[in-house]
N, CA, C and O of each residue as an XYZ file, in Angstrom:
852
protein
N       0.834     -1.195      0.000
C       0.000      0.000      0.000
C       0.870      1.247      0.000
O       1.689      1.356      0.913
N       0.768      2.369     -1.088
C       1.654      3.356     -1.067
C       1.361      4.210      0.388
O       2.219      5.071      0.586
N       0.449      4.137      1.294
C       0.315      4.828      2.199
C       0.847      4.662      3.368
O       0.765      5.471      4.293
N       1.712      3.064      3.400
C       1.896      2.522      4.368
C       3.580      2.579      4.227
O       4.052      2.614      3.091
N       4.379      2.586      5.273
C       5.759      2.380      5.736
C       6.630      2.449      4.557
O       5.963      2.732      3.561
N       7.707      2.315      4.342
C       8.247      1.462      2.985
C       8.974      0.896      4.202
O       9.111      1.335      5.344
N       9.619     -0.807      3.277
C      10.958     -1.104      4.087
C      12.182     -0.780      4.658
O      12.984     -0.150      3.970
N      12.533     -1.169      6.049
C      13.617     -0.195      6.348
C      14.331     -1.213      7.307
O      13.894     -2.209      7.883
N      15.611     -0.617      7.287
C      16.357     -1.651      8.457
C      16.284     -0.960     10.098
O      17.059     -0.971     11.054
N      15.002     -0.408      9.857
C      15.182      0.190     11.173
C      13.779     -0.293     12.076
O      13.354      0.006     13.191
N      13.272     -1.265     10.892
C      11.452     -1.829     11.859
C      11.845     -3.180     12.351
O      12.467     -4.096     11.813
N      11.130     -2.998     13.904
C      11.412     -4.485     14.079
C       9.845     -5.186     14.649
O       8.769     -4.591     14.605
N      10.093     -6.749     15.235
C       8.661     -7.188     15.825
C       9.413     -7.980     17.169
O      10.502     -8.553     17.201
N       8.710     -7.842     17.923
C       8.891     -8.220     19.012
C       8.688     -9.784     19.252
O       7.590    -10.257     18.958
N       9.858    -10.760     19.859
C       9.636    -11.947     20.084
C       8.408    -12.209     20.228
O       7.717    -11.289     20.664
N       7.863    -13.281     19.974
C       6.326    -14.336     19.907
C       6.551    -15.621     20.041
O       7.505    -16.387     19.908
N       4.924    -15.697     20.477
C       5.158    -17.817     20.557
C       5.018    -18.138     19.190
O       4.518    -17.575     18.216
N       5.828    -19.616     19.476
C       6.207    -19.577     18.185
C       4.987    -21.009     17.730
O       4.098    -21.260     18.544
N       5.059    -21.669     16.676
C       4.261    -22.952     15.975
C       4.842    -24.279     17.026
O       5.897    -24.890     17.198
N       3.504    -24.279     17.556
C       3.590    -25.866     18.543
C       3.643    -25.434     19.873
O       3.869    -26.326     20.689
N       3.474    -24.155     20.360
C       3.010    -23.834     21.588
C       1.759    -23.231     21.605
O       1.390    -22.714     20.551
N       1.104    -23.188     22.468
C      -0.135    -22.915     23.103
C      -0.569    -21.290     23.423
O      -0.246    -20.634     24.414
N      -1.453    -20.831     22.198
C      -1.646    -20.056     22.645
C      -2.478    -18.874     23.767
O      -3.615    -18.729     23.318
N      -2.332    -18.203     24.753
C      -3.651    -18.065     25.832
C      -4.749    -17.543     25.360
O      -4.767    -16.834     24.354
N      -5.342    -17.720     25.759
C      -6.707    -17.067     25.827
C      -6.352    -15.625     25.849
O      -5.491    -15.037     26.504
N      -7.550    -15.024     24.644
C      -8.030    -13.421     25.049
C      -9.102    -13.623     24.429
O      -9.706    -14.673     24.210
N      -9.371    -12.337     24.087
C     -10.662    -11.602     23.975
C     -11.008    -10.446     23.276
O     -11.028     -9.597     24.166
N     -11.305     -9.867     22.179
C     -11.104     -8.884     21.710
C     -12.577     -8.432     21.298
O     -13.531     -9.210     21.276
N     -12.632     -7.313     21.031
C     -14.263     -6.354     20.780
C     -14.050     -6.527     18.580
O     -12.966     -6.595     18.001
N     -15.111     -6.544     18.065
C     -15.255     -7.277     16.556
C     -16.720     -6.331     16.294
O     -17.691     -5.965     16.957
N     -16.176     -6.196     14.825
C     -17.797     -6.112     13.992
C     -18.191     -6.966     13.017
O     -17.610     -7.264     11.974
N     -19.604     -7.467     13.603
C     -20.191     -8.824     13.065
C     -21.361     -8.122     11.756
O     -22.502     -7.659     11.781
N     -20.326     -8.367     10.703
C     -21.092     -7.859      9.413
C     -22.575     -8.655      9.393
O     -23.639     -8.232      8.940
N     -22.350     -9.678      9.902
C     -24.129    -10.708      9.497
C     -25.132     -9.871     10.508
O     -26.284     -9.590     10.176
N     -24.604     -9.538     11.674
C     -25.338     -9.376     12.743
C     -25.662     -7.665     12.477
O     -26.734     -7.317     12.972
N     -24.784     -6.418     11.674
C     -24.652     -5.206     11.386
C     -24.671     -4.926     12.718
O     -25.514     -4.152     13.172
N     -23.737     -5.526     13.501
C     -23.718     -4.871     15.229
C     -22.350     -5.279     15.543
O     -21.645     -5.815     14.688
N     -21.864     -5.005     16.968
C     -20.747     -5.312     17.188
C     -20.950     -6.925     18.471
O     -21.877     -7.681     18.763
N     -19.836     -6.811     18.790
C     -19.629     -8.238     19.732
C     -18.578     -8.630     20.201
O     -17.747     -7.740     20.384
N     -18.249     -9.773     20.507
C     -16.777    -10.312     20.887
C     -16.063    -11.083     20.480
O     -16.854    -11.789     19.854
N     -15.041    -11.552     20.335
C     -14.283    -12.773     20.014
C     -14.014    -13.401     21.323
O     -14.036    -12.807     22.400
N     -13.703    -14.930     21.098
C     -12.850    -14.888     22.279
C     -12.207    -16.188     22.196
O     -12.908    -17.184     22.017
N     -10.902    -16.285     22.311
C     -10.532    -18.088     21.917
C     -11.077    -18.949     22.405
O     -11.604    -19.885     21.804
N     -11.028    -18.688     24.215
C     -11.695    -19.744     24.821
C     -12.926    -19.753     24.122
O     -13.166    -20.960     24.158
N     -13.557    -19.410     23.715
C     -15.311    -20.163     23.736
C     -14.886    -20.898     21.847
O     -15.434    -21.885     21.357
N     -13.857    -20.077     21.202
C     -13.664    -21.132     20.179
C     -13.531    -22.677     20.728
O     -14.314    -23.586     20.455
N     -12.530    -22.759     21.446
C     -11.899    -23.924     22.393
C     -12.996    -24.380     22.691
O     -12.843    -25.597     22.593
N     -14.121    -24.161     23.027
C     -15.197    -24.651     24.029
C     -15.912    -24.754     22.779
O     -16.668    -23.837     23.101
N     -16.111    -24.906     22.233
C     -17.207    -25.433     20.743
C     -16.176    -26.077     19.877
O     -16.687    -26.534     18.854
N     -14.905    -26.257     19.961
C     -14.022    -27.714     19.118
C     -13.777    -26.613     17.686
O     -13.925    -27.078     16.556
N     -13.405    -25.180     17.885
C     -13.561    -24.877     15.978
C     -11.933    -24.370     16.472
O     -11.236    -24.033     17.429
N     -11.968    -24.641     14.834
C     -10.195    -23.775     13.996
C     -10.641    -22.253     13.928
O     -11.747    -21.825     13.599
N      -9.356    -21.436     14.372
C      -9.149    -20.164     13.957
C      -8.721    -19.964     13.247
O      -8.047    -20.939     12.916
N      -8.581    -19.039     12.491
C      -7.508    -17.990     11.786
C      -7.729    -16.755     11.612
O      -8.620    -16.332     10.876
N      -6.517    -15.654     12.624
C      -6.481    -14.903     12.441
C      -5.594    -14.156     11.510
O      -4.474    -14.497     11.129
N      -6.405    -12.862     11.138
C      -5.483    -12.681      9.407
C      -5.163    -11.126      9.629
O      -5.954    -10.255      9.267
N      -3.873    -10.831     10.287
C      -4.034     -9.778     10.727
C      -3.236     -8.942      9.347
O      -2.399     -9.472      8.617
N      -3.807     -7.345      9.214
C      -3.633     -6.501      8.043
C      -3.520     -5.341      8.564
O      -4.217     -5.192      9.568
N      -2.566     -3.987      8.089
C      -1.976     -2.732      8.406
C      -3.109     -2.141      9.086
O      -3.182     -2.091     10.314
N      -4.238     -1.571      8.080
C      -5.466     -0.682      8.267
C      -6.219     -1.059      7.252
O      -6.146     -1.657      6.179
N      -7.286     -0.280      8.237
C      -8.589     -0.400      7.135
C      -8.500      0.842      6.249
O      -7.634      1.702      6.418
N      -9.265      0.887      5.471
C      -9.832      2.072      4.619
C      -8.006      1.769      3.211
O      -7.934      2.515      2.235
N      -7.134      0.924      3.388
C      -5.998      0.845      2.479
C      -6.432     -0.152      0.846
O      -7.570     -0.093      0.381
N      -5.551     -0.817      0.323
C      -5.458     -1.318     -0.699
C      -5.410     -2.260     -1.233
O      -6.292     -2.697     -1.973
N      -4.222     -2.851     -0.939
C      -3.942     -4.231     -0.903
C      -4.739     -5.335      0.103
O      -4.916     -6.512     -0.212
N      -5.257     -4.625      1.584
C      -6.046     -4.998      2.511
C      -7.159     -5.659      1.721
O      -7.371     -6.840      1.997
N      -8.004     -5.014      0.658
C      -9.544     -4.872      0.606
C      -9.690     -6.046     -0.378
O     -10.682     -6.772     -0.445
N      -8.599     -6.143     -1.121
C      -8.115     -7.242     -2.029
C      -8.140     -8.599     -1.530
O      -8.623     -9.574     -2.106
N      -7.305     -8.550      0.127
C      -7.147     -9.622      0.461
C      -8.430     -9.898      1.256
O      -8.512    -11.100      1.506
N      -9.456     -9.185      1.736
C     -10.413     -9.367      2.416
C     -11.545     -9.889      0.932
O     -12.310    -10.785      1.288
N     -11.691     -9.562     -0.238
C     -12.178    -10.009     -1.035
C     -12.055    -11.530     -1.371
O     -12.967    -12.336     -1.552
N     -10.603    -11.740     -1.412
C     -10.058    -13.236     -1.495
C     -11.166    -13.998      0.084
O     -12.085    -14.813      0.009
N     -10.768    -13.536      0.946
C     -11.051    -14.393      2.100
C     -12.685    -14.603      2.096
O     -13.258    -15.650      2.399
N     -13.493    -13.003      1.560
C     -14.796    -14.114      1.577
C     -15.560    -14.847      0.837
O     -16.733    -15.192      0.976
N     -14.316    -15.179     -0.452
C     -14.652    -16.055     -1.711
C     -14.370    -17.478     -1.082
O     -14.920    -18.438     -1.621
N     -13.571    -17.688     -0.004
C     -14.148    -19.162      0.813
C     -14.375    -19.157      1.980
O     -14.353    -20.245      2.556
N     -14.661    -17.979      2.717
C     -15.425    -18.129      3.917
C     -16.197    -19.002      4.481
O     -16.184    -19.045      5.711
N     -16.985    -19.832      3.802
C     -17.981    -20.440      3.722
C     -17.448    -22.130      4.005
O     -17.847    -22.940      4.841
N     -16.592    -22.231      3.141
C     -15.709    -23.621      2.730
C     -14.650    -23.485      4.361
O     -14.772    -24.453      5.112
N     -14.016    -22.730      4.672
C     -14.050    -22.580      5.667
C     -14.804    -22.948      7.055
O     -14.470    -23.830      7.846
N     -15.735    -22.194      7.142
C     -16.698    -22.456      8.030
C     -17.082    -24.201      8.655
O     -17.006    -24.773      9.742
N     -17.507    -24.564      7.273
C     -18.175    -26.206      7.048
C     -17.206    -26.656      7.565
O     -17.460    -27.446      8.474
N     -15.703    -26.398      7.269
C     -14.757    -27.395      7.599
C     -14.674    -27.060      9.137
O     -14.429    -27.998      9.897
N     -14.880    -25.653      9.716
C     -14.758    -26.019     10.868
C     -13.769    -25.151     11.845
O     -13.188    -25.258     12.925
N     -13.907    -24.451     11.033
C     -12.534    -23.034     10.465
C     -13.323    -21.851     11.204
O     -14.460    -22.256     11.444
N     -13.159    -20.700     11.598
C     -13.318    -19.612     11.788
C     -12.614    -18.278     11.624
O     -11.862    -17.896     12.521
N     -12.810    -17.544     10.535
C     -11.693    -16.261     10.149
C     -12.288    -15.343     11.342
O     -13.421    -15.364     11.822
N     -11.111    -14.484     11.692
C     -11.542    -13.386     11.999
C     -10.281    -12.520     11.606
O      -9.127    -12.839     11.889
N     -10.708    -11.212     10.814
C      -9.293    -10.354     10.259
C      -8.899     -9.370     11.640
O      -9.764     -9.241     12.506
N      -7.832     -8.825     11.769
C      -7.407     -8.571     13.101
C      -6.772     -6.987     12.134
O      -6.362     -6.992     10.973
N      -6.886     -5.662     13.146
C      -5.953     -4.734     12.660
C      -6.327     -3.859     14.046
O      -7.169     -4.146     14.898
N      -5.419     -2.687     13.993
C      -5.353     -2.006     15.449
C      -6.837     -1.038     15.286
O      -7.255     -0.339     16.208
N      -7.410     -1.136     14.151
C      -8.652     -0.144     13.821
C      -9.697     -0.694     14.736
O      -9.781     -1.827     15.209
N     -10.688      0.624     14.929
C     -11.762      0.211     16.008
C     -12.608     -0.713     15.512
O     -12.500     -1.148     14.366
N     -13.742     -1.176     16.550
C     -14.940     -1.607     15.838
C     -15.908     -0.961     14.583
O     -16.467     -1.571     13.672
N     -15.893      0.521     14.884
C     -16.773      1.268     14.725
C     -16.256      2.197     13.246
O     -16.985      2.952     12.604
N     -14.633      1.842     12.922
C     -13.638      1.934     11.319
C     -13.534      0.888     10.851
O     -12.876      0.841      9.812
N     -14.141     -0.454     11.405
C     -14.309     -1.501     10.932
C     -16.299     -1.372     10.242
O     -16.489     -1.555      9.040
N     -16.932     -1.209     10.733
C     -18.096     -0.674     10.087
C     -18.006      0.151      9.232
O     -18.621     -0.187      8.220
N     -17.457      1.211      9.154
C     -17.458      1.907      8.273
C     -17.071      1.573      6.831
O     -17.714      1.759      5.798
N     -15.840      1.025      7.018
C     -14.896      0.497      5.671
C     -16.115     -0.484      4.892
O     -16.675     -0.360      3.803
N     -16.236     -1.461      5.942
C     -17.319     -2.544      5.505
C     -18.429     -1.948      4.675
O     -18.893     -2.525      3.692
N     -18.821     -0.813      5.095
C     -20.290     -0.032      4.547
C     -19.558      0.432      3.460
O     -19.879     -0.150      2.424
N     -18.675      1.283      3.321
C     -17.973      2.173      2.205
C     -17.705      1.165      0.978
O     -18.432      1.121     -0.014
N     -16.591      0.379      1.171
C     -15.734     -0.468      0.106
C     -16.662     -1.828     -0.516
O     -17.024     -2.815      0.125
N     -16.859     -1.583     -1.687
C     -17.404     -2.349     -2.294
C     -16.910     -4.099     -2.356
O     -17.602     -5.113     -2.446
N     -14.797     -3.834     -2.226
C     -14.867     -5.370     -2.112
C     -14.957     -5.940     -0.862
O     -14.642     -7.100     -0.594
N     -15.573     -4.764      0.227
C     -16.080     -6.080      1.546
C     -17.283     -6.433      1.136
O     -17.951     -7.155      1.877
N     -17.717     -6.081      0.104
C     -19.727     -6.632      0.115
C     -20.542     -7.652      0.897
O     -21.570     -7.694      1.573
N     -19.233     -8.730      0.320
C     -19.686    -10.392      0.701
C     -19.035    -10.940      2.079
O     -18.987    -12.117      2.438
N     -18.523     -9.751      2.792
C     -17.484    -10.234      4.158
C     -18.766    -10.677      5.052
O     -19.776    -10.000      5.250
N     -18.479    -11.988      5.549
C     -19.306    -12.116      6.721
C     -18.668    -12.481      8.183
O     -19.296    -12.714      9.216
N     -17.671    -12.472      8.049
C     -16.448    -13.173      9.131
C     -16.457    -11.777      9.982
O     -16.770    -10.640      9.629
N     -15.939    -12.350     11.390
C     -15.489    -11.151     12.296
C     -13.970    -10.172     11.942
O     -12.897    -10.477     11.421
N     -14.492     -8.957     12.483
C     -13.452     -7.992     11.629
C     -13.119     -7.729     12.991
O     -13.942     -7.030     13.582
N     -12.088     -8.122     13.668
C     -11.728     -7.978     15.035
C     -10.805     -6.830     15.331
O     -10.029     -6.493     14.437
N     -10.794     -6.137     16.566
C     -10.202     -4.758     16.930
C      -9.054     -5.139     17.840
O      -9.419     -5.385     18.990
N      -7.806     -5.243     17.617
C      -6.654     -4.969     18.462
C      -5.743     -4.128     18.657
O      -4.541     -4.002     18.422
N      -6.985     -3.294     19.385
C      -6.362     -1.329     19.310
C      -4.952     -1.326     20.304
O      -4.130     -0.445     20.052
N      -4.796     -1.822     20.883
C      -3.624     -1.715     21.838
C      -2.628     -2.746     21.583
O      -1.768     -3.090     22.394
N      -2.790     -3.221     20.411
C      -1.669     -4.131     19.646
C      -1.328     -5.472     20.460
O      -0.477     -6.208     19.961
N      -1.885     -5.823     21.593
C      -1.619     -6.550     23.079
C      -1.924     -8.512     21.846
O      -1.556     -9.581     22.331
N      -2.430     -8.461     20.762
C      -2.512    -10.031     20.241
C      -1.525     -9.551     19.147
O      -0.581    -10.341     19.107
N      -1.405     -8.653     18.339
C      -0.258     -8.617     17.874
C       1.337     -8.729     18.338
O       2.296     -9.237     17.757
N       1.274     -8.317     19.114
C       2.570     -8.380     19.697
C       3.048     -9.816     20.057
O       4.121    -10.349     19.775
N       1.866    -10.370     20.830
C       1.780    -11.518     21.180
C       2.285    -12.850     20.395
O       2.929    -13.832     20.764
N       1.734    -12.473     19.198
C       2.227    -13.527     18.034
C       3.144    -12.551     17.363
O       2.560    -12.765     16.300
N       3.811    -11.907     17.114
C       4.752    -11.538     16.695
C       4.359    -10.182     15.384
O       5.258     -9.346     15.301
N       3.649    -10.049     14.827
C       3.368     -9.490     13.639
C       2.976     -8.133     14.257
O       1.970     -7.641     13.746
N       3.535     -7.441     15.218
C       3.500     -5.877     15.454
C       4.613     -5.291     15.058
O       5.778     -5.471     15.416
N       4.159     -4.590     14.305
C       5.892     -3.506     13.762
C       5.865     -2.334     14.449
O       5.248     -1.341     14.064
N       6.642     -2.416     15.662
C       6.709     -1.141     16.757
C       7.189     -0.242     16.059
O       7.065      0.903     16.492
N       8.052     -0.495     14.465
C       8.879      1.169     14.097
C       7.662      1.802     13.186
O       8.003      2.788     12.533
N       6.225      1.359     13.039
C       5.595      1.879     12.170
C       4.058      1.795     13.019
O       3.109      2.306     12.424
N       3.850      1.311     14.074
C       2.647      1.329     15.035
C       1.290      0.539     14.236
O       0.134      0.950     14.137
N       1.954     -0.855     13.670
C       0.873     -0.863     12.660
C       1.222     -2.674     12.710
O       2.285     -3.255     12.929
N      -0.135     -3.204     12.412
C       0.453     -4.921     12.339
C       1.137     -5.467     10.864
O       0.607     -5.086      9.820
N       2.092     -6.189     10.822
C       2.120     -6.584      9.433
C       1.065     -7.418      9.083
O       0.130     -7.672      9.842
N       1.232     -8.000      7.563
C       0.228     -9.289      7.052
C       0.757    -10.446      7.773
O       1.717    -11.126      7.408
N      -0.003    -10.627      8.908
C       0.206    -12.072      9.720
C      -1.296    -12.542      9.530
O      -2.446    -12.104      9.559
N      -0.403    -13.975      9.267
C      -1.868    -15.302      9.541
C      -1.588    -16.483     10.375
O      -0.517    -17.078     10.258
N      -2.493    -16.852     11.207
C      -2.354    -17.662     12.018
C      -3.511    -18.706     12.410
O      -4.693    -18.749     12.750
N      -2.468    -19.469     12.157
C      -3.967    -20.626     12.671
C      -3.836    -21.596     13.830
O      -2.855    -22.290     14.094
N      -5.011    -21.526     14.488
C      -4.757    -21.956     15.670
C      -6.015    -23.189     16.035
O      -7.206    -23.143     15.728
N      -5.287    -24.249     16.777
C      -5.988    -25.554     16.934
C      -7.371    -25.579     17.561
O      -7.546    -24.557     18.225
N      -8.617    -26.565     17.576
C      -9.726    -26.193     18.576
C      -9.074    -26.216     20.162
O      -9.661    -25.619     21.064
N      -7.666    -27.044     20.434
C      -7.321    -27.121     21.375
C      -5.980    -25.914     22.250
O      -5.342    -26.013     23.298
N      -6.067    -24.522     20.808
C      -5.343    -23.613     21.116
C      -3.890    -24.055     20.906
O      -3.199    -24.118     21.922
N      -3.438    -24.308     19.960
C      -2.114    -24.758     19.962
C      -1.908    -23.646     18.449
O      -2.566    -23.780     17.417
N      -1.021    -22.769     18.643
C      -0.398    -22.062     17.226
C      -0.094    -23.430     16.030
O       0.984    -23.948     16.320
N      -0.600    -23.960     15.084
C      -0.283    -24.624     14.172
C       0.605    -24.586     13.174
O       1.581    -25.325     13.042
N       0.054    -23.209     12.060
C       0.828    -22.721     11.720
C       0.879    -20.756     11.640
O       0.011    -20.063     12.171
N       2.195    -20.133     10.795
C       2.079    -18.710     11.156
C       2.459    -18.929      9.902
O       2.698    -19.930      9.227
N       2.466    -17.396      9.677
C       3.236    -16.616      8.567
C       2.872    -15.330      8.419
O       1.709    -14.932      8.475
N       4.317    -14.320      8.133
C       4.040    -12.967      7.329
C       4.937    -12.440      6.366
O       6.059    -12.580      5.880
N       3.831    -11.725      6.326
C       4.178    -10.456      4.829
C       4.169     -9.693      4.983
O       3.234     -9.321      5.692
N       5.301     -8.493      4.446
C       5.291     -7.536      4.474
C       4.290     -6.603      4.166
O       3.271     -7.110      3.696
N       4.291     -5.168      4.320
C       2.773     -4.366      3.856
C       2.608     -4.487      2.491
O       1.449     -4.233      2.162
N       3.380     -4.797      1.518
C       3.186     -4.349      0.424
C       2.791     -5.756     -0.359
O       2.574     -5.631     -1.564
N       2.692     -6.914      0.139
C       2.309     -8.242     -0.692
C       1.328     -8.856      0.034
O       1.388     -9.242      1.201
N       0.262     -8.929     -0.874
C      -1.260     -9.775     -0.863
C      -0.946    -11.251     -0.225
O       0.178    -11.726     -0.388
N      -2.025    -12.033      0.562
C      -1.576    -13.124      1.020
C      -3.076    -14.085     -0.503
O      -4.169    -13.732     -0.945
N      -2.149    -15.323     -0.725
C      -2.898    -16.232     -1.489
C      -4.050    -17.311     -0.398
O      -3.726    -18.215      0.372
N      -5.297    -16.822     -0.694
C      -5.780    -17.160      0.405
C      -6.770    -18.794      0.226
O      -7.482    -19.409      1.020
N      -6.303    -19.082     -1.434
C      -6.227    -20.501     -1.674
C      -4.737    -21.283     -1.241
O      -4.807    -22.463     -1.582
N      -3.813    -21.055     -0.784
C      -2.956    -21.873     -0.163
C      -2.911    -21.400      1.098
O      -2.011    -21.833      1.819
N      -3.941    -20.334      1.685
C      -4.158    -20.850      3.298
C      -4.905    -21.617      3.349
O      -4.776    -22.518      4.177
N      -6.157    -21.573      2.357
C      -7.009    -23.253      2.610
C      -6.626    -24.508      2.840
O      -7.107    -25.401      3.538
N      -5.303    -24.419      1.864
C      -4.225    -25.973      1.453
C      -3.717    -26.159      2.791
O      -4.146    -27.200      3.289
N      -2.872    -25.435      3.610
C      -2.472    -25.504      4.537
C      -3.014    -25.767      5.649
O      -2.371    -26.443      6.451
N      -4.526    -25.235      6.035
C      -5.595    -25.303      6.406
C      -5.999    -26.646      6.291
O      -5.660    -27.255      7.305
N      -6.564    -27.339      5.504
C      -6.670    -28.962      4.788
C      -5.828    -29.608      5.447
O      -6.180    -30.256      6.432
N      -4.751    -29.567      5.099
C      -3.443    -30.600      5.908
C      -3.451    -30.524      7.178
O      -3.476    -31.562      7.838
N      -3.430    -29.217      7.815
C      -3.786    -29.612      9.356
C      -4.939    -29.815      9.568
O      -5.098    -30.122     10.749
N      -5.784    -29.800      9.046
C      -7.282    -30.391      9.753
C      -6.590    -31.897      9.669
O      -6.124    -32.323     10.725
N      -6.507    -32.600      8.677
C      -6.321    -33.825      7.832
C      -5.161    -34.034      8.975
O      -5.677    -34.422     10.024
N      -4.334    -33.946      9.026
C      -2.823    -34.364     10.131
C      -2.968    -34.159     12.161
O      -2.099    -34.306     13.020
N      -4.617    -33.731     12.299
C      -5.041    -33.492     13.048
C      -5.757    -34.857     13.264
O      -6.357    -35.104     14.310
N      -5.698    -35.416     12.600
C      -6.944    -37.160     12.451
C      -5.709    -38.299     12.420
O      -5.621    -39.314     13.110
N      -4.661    -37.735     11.262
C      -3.665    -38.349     11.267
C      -2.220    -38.636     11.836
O      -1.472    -39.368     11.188
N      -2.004    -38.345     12.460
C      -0.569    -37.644     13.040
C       1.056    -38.213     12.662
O       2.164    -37.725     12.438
N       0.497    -39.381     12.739
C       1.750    -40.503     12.131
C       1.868    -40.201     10.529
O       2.586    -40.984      9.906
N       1.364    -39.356      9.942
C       1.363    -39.130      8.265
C       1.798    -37.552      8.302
O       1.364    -36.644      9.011
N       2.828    -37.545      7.268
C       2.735    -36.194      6.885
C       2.551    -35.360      5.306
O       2.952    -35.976      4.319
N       2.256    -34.682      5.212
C       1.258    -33.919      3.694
C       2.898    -33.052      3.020
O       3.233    -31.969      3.501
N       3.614    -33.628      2.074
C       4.463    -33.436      1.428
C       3.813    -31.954      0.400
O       2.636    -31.594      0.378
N       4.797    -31.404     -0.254
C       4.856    -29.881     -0.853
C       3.727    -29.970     -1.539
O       3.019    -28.980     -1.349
N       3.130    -30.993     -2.481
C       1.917    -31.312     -3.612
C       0.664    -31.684     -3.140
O      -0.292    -31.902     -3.885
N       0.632    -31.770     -1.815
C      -0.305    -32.025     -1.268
C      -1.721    -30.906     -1.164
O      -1.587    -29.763     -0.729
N      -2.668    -31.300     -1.501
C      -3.777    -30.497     -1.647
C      -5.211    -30.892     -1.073
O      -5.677    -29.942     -0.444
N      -5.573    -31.368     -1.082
C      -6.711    -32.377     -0.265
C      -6.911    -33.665     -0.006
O      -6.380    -34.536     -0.694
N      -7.747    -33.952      1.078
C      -7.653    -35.418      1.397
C      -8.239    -36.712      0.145
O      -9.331    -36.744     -0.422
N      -7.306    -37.485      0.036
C      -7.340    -38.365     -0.565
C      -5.789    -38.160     -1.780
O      -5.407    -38.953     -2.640
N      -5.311    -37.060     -1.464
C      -3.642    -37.003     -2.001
C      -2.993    -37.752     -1.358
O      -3.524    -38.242     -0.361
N      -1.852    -38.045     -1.640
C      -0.427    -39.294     -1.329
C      -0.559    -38.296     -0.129
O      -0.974    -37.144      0.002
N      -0.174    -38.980      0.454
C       0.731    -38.584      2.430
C       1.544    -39.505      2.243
O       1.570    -40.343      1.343
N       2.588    -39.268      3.573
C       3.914    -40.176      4.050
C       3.770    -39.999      4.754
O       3.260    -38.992      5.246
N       4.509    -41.765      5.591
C       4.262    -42.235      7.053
C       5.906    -42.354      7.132
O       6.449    -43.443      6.949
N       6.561    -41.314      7.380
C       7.881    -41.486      7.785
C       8.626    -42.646      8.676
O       8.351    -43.021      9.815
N       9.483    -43.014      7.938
C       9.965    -44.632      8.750
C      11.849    -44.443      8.325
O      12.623    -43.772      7.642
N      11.798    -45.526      9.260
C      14.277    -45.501      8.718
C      13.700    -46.145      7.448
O      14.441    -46.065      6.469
N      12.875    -46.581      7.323
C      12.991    -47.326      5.460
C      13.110    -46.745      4.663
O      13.931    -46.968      3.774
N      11.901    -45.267      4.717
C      11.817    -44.478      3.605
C      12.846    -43.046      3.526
O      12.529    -42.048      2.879
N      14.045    -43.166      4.270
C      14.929    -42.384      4.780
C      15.923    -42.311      3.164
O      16.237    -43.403      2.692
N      16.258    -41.338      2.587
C      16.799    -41.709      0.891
C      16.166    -42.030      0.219
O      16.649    -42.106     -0.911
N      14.249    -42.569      0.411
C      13.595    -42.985     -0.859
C      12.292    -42.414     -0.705
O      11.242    -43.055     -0.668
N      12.441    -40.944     -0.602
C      11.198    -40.419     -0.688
C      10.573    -40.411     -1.988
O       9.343    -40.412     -2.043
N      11.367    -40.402     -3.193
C      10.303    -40.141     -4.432
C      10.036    -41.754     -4.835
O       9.264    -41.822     -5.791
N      10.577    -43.356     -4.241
C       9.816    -44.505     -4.470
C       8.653    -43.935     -3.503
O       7.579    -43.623     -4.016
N       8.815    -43.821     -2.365
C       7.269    -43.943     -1.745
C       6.167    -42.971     -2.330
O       4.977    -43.281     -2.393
N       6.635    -41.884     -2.709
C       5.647    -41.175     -3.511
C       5.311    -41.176     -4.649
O       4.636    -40.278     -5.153
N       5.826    -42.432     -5.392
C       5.707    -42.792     -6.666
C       5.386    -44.311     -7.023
O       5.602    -44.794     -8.134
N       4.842    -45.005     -5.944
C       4.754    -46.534     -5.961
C       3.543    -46.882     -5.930
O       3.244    -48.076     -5.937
């Protein structure tokens, strides 16, 4: 987004938990586009109903590249959902600049997911994706277990869109490696009923026989 930071060797993010620890409980204030009202998030009660998160945290509202990626996300919101998934997009903007944008910008039309408020940066920081030299979150995504465990992360800088068909993919494999555990979902892997590997000393030097037999 031309409005946002450029790169510099002078931004940093503050240590975070990292993938395979547990993340705590909070709570954050959200605007619930289905409901045209506001409300809460809160992990625990994810935890307490068995669902997947992902939070998709982005600079600001009212920007560019943001509205793009919020377009992507509610072209499978839905596919999401069924599986069991829950988005909520995360930025330091209020509830109430989260309504607004939503009303204004044509590519939120179809957003129905929670647009969550972390005005005091306190879950950004937390997972890592706060850029203290610019007061603003980067593109972090995170997904987190029904049992609160960070699964997986990732970010992007302000200026690159996240592909929000290979957060599904990624998404897929851990649901799928969540049933399976002794199997793991190699680079080509895309939905269930693709090759997996059951890592063994056998298949140690012969990964492309087992994925080719």
């Amino acid at each position: 987004d031309p409005s946002l930071p450029d790169p510099s060797p002078n931004w940093s993010i503050p240590m975070s938990i990292r993938v395979g620890q547990s993340v705590p409980d909070f709570a954050i204030e959200a605007f619930d586009p289905v409901a045209g009202d506001f409300t809460k998030f809160s992990l625990a009660e994810q935890k307490k109903h068995g669902r997947w998160t992902i939070l998709f945290f982005y600079p600001a509202d009212f920007t560019f590249v943001c509205a793009t990626e919020f377009e992507a996300l509610a072209d499978h919101q839905e596919h999401f959902k069924k599986l069991g998934c829950d988005i909520v997009t995360m930025s330091k903007d209020t509830k109430y600049t989260h309504l607004a944008w939503r009303h204004h910008e044509k590519e939120l039309k179809d957003v129905k997911y929670l647009m969550g408020s972390d005005v005091k940066a306190e879950v950004g920081q937390m997972l890592g994706c706060y850029d203290d030299g610019s007061g603003l979150t980067l593109r972090g995504t995170y997904l987190i277990s029904p049992t609160g465990t960070l699964t997986a992360s990732e970010v992007n800088f302000y200026n690159v869109g996240r592909n929000v068909e290979e957060l599904m993919r990624k998404f897929k494999a851990n649901l799928y490696l969540s049933k399976k555990p002794t199997e793991v979902c190699p680079a080509k892997w895309k939905d269930e009923g693709d090759k997996t590997l059951s890592p063994s000393a056998r298949m140690v030097g012969k990964v492309h026989e087992a994925l080719n037999g």
